[in-house]
N, C-alpha and C positions, 0 to 999 in steps of 0.2 A: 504429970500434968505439964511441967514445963518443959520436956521433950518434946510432948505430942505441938506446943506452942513453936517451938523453932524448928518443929518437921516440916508446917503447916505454912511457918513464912518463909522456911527455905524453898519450899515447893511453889509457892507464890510467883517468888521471884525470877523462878527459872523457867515459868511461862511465861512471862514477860517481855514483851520483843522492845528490841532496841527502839526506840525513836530516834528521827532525824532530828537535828539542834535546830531550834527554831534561828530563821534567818534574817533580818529584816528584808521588804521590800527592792526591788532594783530601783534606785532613784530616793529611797526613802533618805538618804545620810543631805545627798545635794539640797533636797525641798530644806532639810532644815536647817542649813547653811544659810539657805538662799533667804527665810523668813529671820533668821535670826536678825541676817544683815539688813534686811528691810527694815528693822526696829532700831535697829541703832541712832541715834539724834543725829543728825546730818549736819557740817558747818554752812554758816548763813556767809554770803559774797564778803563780809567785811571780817569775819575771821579769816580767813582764805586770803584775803590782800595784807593783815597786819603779820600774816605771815612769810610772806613773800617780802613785803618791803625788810623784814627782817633779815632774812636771808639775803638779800641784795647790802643792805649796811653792812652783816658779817663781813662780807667778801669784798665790799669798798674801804674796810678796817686793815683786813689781812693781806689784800693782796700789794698796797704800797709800803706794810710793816715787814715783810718777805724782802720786797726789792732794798729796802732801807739799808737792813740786815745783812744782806749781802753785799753791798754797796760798801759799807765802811768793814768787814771783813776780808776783801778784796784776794784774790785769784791762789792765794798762797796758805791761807787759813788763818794767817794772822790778823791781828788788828794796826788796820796802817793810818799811822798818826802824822805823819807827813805823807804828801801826794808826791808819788814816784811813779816808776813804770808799770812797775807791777801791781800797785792798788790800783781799784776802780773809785775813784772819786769822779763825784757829779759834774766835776769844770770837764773831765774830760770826755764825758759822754756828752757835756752842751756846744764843748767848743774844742773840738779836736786839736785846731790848725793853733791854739795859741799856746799850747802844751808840749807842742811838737819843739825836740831839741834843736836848736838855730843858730 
């Protein structure tokens, strides 16, 4: 009995023709991209500006803390504690001509 059972579904299976794998759609993957994004909550003009003034303050923070940095570091790598030739201290990027040796 259970020979004639696995004769039965052996022989089943071997008239069986292959099917193609189901595929989705051409366009089907983008449509749903494209609805997902359309659901997303959108920001309203005044999120979109407190984020901008943000980024605008970041960069009026860092970019005179940079020049600062480098300023009292001056050309050699060290930290120059008196004004010499070789630091860049701020007299003499304001006032070259009273710096100059005379």
């Amino acid at each position: 009995m259970k020979d004639q059972k696995i004769d039965r579904l052996l022989r089943s299976a071997a008239q069986v023709r292959e099917e193609e794998a189901a595929s989705m759609p051409f366009g089907f993957d983008t449509r749903v991209i494209a609805l997902w994004r359309a659901g997303l909550p959108t920001a309203n003009g005044l999120v979109s500006l407190v984020r901008r003034v943000a980024a605008l303050s970041a960069a009026v923070i860092v970019i005179p803390a940079i020049a600062a940095v480098r300023g009292v570091w001056g050309e050699t790598g060290t930290l120059c504690r008196s004004p010499r030739p070789r630091c860049k201290t701020p007299s003499t990027f304001l006032s070259p001509g009273l710096n100059a040796p005379g």
